[in-house]
PAMARMI-868252 format. One record per residue (C-alpha): residue in three letters; x, y, z. Coordinates in pm, 1 decimal, padded with zeros to 6 digits. Example, Ala and Ser with C-alpha at 12.3 -4.5 7.8 and 13.67 -1.06 7.14 Angstrom:
% PAMARMI-868252
('ALA' (01230.0 -00450.0 00780.0))
('SER' (01367.0 -00106.0 00714.0))
This chain:
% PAMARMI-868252
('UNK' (-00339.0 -00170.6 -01093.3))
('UNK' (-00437.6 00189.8 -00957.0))
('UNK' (-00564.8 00424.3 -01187.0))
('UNK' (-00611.7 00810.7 -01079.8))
('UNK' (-00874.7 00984.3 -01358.4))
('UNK' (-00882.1 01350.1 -01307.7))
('UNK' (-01185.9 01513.5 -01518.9))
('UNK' (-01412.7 01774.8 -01443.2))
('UNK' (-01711.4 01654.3 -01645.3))
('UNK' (-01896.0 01443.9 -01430.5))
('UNK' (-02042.4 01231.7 -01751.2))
('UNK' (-01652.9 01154.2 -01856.0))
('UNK' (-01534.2 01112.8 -01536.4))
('UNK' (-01834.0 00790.5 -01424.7))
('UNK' (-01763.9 00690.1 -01840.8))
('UNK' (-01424.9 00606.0 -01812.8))
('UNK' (-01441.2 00481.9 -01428.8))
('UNK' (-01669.3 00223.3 -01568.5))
('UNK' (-01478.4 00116.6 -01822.2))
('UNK' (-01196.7 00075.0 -01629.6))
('UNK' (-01336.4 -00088.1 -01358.9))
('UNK' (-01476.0 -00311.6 -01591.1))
('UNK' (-01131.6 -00416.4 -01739.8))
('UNK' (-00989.9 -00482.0 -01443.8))
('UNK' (-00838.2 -00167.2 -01267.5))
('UNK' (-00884.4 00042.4 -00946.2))
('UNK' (-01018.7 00385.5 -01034.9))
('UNK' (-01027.7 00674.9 -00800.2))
('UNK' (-01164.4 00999.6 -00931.5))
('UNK' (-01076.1 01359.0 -00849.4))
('UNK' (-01312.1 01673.3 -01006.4))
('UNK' (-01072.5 01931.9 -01087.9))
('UNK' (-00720.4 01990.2 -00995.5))
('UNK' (-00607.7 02059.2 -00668.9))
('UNK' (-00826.1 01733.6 -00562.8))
('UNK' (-00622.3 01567.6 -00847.1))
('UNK' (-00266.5 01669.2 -00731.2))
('UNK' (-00303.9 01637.5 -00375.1))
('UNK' (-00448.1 01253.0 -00444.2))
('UNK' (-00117.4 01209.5 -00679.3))
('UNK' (00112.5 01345.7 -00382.7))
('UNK' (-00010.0 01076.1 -00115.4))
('UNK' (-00186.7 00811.9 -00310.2))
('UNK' (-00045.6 00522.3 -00521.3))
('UNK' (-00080.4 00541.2 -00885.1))
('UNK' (-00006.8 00315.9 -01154.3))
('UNK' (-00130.6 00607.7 -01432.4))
('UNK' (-00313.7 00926.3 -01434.8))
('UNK' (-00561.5 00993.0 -01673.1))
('UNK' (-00535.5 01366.0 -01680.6))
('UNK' (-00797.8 01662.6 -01838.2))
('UNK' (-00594.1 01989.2 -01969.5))
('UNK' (-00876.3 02219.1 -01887.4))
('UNK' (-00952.9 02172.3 -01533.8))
('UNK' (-01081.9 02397.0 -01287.2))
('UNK' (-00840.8 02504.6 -00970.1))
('UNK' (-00563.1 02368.9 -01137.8))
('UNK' (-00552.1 02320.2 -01503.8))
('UNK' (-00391.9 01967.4 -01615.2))
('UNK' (-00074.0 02110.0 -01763.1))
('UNK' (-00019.7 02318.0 -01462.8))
('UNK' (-00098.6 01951.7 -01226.9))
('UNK' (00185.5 01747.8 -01464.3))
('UNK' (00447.2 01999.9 -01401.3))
('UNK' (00426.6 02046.8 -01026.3))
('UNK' (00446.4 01654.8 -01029.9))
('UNK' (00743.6 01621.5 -01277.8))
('UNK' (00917.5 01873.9 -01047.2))
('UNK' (00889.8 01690.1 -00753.6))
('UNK' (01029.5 01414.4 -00931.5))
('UNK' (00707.5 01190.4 -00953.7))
('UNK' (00754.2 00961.4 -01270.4))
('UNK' (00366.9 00780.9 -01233.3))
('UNK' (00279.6 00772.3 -01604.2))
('UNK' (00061.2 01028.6 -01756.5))
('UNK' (-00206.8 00976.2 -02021.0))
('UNK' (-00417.7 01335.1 -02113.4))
('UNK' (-00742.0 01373.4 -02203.0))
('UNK' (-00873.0 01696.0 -02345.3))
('UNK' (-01062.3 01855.0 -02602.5))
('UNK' (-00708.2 02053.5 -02745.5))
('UNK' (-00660.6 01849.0 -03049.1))
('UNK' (-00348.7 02058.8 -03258.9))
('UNK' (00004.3 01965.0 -03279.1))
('UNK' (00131.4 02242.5 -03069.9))
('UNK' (-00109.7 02150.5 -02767.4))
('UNK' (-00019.3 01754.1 -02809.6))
('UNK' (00384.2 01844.9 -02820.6))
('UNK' (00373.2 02075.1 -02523.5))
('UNK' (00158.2 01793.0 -02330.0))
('UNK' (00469.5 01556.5 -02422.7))
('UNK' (00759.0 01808.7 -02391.4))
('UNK' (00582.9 01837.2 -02022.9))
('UNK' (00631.8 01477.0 -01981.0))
('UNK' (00296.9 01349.4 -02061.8))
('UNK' (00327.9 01011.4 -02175.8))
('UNK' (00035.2 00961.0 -02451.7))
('UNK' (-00230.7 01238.3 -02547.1))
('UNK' (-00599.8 01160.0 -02671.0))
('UNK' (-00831.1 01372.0 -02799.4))
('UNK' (-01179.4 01434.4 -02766.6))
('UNK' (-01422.6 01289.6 -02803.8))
('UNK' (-01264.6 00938.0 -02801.7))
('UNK' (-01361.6 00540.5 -02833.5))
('UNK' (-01313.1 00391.1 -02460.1))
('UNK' (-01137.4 00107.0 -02666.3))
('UNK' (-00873.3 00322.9 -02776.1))
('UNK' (-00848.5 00523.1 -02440.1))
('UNK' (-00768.3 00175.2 -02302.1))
('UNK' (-00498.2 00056.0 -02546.1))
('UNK' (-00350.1 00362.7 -02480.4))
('UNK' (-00321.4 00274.6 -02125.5))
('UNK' (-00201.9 -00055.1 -02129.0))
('UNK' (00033.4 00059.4 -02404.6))
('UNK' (00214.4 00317.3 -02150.0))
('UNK' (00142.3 00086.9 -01812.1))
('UNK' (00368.9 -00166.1 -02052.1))
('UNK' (00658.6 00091.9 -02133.2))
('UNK' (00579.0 00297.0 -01825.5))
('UNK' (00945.2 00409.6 -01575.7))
('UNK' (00786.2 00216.4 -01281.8))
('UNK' (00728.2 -00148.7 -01477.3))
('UNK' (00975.0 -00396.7 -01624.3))
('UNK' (00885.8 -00592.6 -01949.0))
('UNK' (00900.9 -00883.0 -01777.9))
('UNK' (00668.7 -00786.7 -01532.2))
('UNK' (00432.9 -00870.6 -01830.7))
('UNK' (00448.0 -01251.0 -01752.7))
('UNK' (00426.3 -01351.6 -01347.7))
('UNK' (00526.4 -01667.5 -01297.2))
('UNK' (00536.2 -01901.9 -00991.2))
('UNK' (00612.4 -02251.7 -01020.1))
('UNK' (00414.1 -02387.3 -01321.9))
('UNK' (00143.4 -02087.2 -01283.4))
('UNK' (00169.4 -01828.6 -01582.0))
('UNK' (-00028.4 -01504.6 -01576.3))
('UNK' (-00020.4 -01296.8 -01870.1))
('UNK' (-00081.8 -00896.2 -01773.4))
('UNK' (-00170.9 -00783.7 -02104.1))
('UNK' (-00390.3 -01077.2 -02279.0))
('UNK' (-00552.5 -01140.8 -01935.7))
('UNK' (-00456.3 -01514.1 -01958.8))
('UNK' (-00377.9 -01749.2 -01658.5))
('UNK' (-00259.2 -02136.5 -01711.3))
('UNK' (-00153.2 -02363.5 -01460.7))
('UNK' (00066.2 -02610.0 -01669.3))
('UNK' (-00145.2 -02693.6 -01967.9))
('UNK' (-00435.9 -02603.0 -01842.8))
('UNK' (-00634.2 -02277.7 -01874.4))
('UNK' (-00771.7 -02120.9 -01543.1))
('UNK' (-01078.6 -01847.2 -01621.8))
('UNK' (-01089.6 -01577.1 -01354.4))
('UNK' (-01298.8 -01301.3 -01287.4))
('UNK' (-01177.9 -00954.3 -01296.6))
('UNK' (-01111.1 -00921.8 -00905.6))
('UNK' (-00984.3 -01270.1 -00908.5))
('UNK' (-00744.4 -01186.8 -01153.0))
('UNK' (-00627.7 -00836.6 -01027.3))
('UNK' (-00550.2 -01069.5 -00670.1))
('UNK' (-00381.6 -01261.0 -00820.9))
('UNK' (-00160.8 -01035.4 -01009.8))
('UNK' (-00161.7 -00841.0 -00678.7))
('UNK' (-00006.7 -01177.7 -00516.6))
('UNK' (00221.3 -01245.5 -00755.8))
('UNK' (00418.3 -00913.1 -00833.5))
('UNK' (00485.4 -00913.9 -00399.0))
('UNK' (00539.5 -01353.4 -00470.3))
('UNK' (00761.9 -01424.3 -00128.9))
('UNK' (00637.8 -01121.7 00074.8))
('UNK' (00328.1 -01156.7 00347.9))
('UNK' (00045.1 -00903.4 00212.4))
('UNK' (-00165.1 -00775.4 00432.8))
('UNK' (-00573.4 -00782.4 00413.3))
('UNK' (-00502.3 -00379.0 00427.3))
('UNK' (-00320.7 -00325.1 00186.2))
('UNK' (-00491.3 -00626.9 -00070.4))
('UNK' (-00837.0 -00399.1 -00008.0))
('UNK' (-00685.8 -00093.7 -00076.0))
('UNK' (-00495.5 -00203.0 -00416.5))
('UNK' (-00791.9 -00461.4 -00524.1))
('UNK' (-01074.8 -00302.8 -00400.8))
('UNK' (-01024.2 00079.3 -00318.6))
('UNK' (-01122.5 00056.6 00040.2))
('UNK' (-00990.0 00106.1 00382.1))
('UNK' (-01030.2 -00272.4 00515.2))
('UNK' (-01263.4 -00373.9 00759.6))
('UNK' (-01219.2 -00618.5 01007.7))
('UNK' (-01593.7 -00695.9 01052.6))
('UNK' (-01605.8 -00820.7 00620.4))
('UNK' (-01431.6 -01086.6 00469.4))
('UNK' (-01409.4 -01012.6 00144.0))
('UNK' (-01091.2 -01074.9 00092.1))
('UNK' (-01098.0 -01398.7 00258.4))
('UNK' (-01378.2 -01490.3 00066.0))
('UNK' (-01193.5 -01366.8 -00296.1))
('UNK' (-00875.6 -01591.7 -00134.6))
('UNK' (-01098.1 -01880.4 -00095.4))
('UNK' (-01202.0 -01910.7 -00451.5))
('UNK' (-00882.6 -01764.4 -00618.9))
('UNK' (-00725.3 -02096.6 -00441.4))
('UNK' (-01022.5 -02318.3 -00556.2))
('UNK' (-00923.0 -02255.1 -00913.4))
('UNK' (-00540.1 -02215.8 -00906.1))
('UNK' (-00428.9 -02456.6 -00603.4))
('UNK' (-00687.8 -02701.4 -00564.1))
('UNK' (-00624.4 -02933.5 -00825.6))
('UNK' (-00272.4 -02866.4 -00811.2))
('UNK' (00087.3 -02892.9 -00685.6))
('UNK' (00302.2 -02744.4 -00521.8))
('UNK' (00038.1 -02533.1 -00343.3))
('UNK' (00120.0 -02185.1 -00401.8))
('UNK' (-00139.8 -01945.6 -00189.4))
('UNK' (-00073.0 -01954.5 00219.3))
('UNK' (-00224.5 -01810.6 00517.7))
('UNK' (00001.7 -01600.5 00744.3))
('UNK' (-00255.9 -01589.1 01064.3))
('UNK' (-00305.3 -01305.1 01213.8))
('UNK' (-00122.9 -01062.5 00937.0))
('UNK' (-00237.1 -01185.3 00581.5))
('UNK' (-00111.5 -01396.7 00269.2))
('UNK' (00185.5 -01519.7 00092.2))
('UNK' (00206.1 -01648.9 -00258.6))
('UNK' (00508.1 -01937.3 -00266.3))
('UNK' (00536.0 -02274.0 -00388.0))
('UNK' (00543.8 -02532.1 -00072.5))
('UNK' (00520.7 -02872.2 -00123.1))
């Protein structure tokens, strides 16, 4: 999942990127405001992690051009304005959760997964991916195959989740760089051929019905073929 932080203090900003990179998520970071809404307008977001007090724009000003235009990508703030009237307004402007500075990454990132779970754009049952006997678990981070537990590192995981929310549809190298790893894809790496090659070492290898497939020329599809 793609997360857009918008924060003005650089220190914040590289604190929380980390964090979230760390759990699993694809951060992109904007400075102050106008950066922040024009990334919003032609970007996708899974959740914005939004400053009030921002320079060029202030982060009020940011959610309410968005809500206008009819964007529903959930919002978390983050801002030093700690009283009840500054939290409701955040919410009456259709903020989805509001922390307060200064703040435990652990909480800022239960708050996230709290609203990615309830968000407009996600389905409960997009919480469990299943394909054949495969089970991934979005929340707890778990993957089985049958019985057996399958331990994945973060990348490995978010293609895989990546895979299975498009299950049926031919991805593209493209767009699996740009939602797993933030980057324009190059046709001179293999990364993501690489990342393929060991996702299927642990997930189809020792398994049936395989469930990972080449498309040549184009990308990957994730269906079970005997």
């Amino acid at each position: 999942m793609k997360v857009l932080v918008v924060e003005d203090d650089p220190r914040t900003a590289g604190f929380v990127r980390k964090g979230l990179e760390e759990s699993g998520y694809v951060v992109d970071i904007a400075p102050d405001g106008l950066e922040g809404i024009h990334l919003a307008r032609n970007g996708t977001y899974d959740l914005l992690v939004l400053d009030v007090m921002l320079p060029g724009m202030d982060g009020e000003a940011l959610l309410g051009e968005l809500r206008r235009e009819g964007r529903r990508t959930p919002v978390v703030f983050l801002t030093a304005r700690g009283s009840v009237e500054d939290r409701v307004r955040g919410l009456t402007l259709g903020a989805d959760d509001y922390l307060v500075k200064p703040f435990a990454f652990s909480e800022l990132l239960a708050r996230v997964r709290a609203v990615l779970r309830r968000g407009p754009e996600r389905q409960a049952a997009a919480l469990v991916l299943t394909a054949a006997d495969l089970v991934l678990e979005v929340s707890p981070r778990r993957v089985r195959r049958g019985d057996k537990r399958i331990e994945l590192t973060p990348k490995e995981f978010a293609l895989l989740e990546l895979l299975l929310r498009h299950a049926g549809e031919v991805v593209s190298r493209t767009f699996i760089a740009e939602r797993v790893w933030d980057m324009n894809f190059d046709s001179g790496t293999n990364v993501v051929d690489v990342h393929i090659r060991r996702l299927r070492a642990k997930v189809d290898d020792a398994f049936a019905p395989k469930l990972i497939h080449t498309v040549r020329g184009v990308g990957y599809v994730l269906e079970p073929r005997s």
